[in-house]
N, C-alpha and C positions, 0 to 999 in steps of 0.2 A: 613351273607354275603349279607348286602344291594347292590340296586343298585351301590349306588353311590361310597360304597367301593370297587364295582367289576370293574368298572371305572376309581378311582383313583389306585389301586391295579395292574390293565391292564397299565398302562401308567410306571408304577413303574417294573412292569415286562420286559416291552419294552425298557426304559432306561437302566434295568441291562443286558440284554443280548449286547445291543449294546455296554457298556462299556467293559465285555468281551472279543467281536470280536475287540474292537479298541485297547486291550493290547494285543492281538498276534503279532508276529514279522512281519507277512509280511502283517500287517496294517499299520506298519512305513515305510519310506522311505528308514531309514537308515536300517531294517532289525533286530532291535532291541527289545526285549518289552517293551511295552509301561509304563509309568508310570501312577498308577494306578488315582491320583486325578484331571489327563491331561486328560485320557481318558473317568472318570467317568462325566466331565466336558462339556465334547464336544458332547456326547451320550446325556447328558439332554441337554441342547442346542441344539443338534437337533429334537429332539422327540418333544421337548416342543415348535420347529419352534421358536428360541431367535435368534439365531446366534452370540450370544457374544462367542469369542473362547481366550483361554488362550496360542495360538500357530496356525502359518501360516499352514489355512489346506491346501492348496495348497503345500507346501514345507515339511510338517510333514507327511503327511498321502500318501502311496503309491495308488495308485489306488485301492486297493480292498479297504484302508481304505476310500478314499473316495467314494465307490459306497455304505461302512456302512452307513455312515453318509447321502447317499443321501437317503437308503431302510429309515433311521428312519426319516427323512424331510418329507417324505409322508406317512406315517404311522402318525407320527405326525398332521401332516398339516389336514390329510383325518378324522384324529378322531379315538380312537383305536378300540369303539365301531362298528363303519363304517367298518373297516378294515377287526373288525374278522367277522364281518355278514357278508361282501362280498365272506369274505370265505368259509365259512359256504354255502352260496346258491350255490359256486360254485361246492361244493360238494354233492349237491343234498338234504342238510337238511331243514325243516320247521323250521321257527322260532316261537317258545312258546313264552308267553306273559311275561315273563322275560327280552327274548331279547329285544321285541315291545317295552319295556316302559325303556330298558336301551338308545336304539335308541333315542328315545322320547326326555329324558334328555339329550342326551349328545349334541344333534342338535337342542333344545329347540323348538322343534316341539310340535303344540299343541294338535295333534290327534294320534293317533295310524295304525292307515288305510294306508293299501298303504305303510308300513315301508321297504317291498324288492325291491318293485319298482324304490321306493327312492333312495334307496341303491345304486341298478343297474343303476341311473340318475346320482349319485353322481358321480361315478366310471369314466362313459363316459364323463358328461362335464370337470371333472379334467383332463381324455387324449386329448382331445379335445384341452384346451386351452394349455396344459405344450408343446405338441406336435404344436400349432402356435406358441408359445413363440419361440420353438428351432428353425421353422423356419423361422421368420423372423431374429433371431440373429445369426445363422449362418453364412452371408454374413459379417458383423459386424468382427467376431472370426474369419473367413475367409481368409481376407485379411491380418492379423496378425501372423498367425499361421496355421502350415499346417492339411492338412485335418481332418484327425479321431482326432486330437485333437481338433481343431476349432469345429467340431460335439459334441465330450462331452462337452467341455468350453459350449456350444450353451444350452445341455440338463441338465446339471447343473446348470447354471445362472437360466435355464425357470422355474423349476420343484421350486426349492430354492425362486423363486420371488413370486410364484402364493402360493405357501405355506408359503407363507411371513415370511419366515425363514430369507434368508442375509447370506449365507454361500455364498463365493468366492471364487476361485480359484488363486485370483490372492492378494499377499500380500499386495497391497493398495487397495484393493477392488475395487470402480469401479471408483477411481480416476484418470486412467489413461482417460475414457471416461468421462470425463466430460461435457466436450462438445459437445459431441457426441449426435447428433440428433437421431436415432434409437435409441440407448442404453434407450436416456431417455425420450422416450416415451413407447416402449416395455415393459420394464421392471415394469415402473408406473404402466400401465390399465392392464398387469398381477397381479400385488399389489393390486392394484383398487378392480379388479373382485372378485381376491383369497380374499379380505378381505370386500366385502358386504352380504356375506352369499349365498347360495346354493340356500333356498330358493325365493330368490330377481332374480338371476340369472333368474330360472326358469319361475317367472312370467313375466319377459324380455321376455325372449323366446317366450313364448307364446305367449303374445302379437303382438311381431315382425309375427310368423308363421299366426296367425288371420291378420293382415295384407297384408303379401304378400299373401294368398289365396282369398283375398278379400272377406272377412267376414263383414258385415255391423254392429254388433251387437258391442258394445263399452266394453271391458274387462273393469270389478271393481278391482283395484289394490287393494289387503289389507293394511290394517293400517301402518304391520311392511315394506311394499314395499314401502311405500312416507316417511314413517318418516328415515329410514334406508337411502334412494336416497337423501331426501333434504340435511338431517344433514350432509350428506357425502360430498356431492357435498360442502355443505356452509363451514365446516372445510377446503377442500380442495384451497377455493379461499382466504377465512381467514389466512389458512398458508402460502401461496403464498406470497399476500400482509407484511403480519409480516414479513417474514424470508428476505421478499429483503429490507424491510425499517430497519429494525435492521443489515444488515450484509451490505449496498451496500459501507459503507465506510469502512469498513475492508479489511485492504489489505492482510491480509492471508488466506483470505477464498476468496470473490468473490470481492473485493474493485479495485483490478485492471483490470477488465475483461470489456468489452467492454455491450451493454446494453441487448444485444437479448442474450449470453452467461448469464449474472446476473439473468435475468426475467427465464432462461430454467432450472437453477442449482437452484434456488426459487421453480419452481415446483418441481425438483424431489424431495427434499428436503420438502417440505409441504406434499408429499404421505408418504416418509420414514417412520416420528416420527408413521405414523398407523401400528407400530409392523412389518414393512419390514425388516430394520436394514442397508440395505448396504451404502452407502457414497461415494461422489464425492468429496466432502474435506474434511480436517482434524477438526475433532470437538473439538479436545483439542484444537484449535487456532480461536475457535467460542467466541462472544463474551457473557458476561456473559448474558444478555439481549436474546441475541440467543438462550444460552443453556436455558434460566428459561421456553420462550416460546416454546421450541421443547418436554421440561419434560410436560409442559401441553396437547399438541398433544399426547404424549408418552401416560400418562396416560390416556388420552379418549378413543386410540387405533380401532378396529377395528368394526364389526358388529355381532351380533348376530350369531349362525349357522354356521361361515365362519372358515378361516384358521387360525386367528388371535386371538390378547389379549386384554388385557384392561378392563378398566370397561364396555366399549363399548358405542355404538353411541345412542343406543335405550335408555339406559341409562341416559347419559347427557341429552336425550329433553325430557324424562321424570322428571329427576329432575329440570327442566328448568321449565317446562310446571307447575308444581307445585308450583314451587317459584311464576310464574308470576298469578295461581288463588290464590293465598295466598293475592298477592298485590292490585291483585283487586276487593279483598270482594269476591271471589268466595268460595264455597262447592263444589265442582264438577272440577275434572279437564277433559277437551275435547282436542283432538286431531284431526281435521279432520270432525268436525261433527261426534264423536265417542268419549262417555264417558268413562275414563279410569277405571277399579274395582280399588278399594282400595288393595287387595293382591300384584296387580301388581306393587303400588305404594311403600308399604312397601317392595318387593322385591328389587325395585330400590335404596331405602334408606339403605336396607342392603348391598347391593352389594360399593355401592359409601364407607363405612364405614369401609366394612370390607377392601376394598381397600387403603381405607390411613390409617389404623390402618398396615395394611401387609408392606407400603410403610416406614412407620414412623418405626415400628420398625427396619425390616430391616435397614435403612441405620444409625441410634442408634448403632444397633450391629456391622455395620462395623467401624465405627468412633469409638466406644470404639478398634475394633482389628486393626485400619489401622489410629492412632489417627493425622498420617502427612500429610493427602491428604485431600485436601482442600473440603469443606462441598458439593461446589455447584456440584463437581462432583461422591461426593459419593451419593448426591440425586440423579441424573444423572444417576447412574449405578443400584441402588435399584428399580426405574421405568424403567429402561428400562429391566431388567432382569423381575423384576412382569408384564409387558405388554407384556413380550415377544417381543421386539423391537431388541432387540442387538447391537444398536447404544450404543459408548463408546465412552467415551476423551481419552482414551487409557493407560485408569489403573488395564483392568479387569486382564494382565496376571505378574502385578507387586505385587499386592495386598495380603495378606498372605492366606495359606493354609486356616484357618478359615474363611476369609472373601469367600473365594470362593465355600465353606460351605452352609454357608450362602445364597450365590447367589443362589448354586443349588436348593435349599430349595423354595428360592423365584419364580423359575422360574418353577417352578414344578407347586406350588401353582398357579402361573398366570396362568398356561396353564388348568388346570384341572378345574380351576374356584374358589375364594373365598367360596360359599354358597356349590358347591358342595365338598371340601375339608372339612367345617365343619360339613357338614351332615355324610359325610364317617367316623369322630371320635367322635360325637355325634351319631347318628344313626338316623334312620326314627320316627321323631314325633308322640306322644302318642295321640291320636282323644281325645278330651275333649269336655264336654257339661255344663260344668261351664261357667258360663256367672256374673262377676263382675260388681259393681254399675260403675257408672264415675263419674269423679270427675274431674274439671279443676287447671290449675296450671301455672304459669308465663312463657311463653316462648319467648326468644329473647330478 
């Protein structure tokens, strides 16, 4: 029992219980049981933070079924390793160097030190932010619906955004606010935050607190803190730009809306494809141009450490960063006035591989079981299920029992990570001191 199988093993235990509790009757609405590949569907999807659903949770699931789905959004979102050590401390246990280095792995933290403290930081900044989320959108739910539902509407959206999950409450998700200035600001820099990593957060933090105490000494931001902020921030303004130049003449999506509505429903939509999932329009009526560019966001996805999926942001500008010393006669790729190791490099090149090898076949396997539904959107729904996005054209609850399969499969694998899924069924690497001649060979 390696780590990494006690990690993906922990995630798969978390999924089946919640499947479970969503097939008892007064998980339904209607008081009925549930159906087992509805349930087993929506439990990975939430655990896995996708938010792709095969039925309106809001209308399907009674309120205990929805406070299941919200216990597995955060269990999810937090990490399952995070989850059980937080339990574990609050029950007064030491953590052996088992846990330390499952911790380690699963929040790709590079030390060991400090792993309960972490913990206990993790726990508070997530109440922290889910707890402003619910209050600022509370006024929002408010004025729509009355009170203790406006409140959970409120702690559901927060908790769901920051865990960049995309579950709703409400059957066109967040289409009804489209325009909605709070909705689509709140909801984004909870995406935002829930999707830069924990630790980026906290070097924020820090810095801001040396600030206002007026500290004169200048905080050194680490590597993964500028590369993780830039990349973020430049996708952010790059999807913006894309999504309003390819969509502003569409009259189904944002073509008839006036300019300050186009430019506001552009941003939310540029945050979304980072593994949020929720929607202010309908993406089956996106243009094909829209969808190709939103699958490439999808697949980049989110940051290192955080709530989110994808191959991630550190990723792409590492494999960027590589391309560009490749072009220019470089040995050595730098980041920052910071040379990168070579492990780290082949890490990125796995991760990128095993990602569109996981994307290609999946959506292979759904086009052989679902061979009438047009290509662009079953590539569409196989990235956004591996990114953990849950953004659809709105095929996932048409699509056959197998293709849905399938999906679970995929959204499993996204969430729990490529490298770490093959190492849970290969197992931990055998240490070797063999060292082979080299030899060159034609490449490109």
């Amino acid at each position: 029992m390696t780590v990494a199988r006690t990690i993906c093993l922990g995630f798969l235990a978390v999924a089946t219980i919640g499947t479970l509790l969503l097939l008892l009757p007064f998980s339904s609405a209607d008081g009925h049981w549930g159906d087992l590949v509805t349930a087993l569907f929506t439990a990975t999807s939430a655990v896995c933070v996708t938010g792709l659903i095969v039925v309106d949770t809001g209308s399907h699931f009674s309120f205990f079924g929805q406070l299941v789905i919200l216990a597995l959004i955060q269990v999810g979102g937090l990490g399952y390793m995070t989850a059980t050590t937080f339990l574990l401390l609050l029950l007064g246990r030491r953590l052996g160097l088992r846990d330390k280095i499952a911790i380690q792995q699963s929040l790709d933290k590079t030390g060991m030190s400090g792993v309960g403290q972490l913990v206990k930081s993790i726990i508070a900044m997530t109440l922290i932010f889910e707890l402003s989320g619910t209050f600022l959108l509370f006024p929002v739910f408010a004025a729509d619906y009355e009170m203790r539902y406006a409140l959970w509407l409120s702690a559901f959206h927060s908790i769901s955004a920051f865990n960049n999950a995309g579950f709703s409450l409400f059957a066109d998700n967040l289409t009804r606010y489209a325009t909605n200035v709070p909705v689509n600001l709140v909801i984004p820099f909870l995406i935002i935050f829930g999707g830069i990593g924990y630790q980026v957060i906290m070097e924020m933090y820090t810095w801001v607190a040396n600030r206002v105490k007026g500290r004169s000494e200048r905080g050194l931001f680490s590597l993964n803190f500028k590369i993780v902020t830039s990349t973020t921030i430049l996708l952010l303004i790059v999807g913006t730009v894309a999504f309003f130049s390819v969509e502003y003449r569409n009259p189904a999506t944002i073509g008839g809306m006036n300019l300050s509505d186009q430019l506001l429903i552009s941003w939310f939509h540029s945050v979304m494809p980072r593994t949020a999932g929720f929607n202010s329009i309908d993406y089956g009526q996106m243009s094909t141009a829209g969808l190709f560019m939103t699958i490439a966001l999808m697949f980049v996805g989110a940051s290192p450490g955080s709530t989110g999926g994808g191959m991630k942001t550190t990723t792409l500008r590492l494999v960027f960063e590589c391309t560009k010393a490749v072009l220019r006669g470089k040995e050595q790729v730098v980041i920052y006035q910071r040379q990168i190791p070579v492990t780290l490099l082949l890490k990125a090149v796995g991760v990128v591989f095993g990602s569109a090898m996981t994307v290609v076949i999946t959506t292979i396997v759904i086009a052989i079981a679902d061979p009438e539904v047009d290509f662009i959107q079953l590539l569409f729904e196989s990235v956004s299920a591996f990114a953990t996005v849950g953004l659809s054209t709105g095929i996932t609850a048409n699509v056959s029992i197998f293709s849905k399969l399938v999906l679970i499969a995929t959204m499993y694998i996204g969430r729990v990570g490529v490298l770490l899924s093959m190492a849970a069924v290969l197992g931990d690497p055998s240490p070797s001191s063999i060292h082979y001649p080299e030899e060159n060979l034609l490449v490109g």
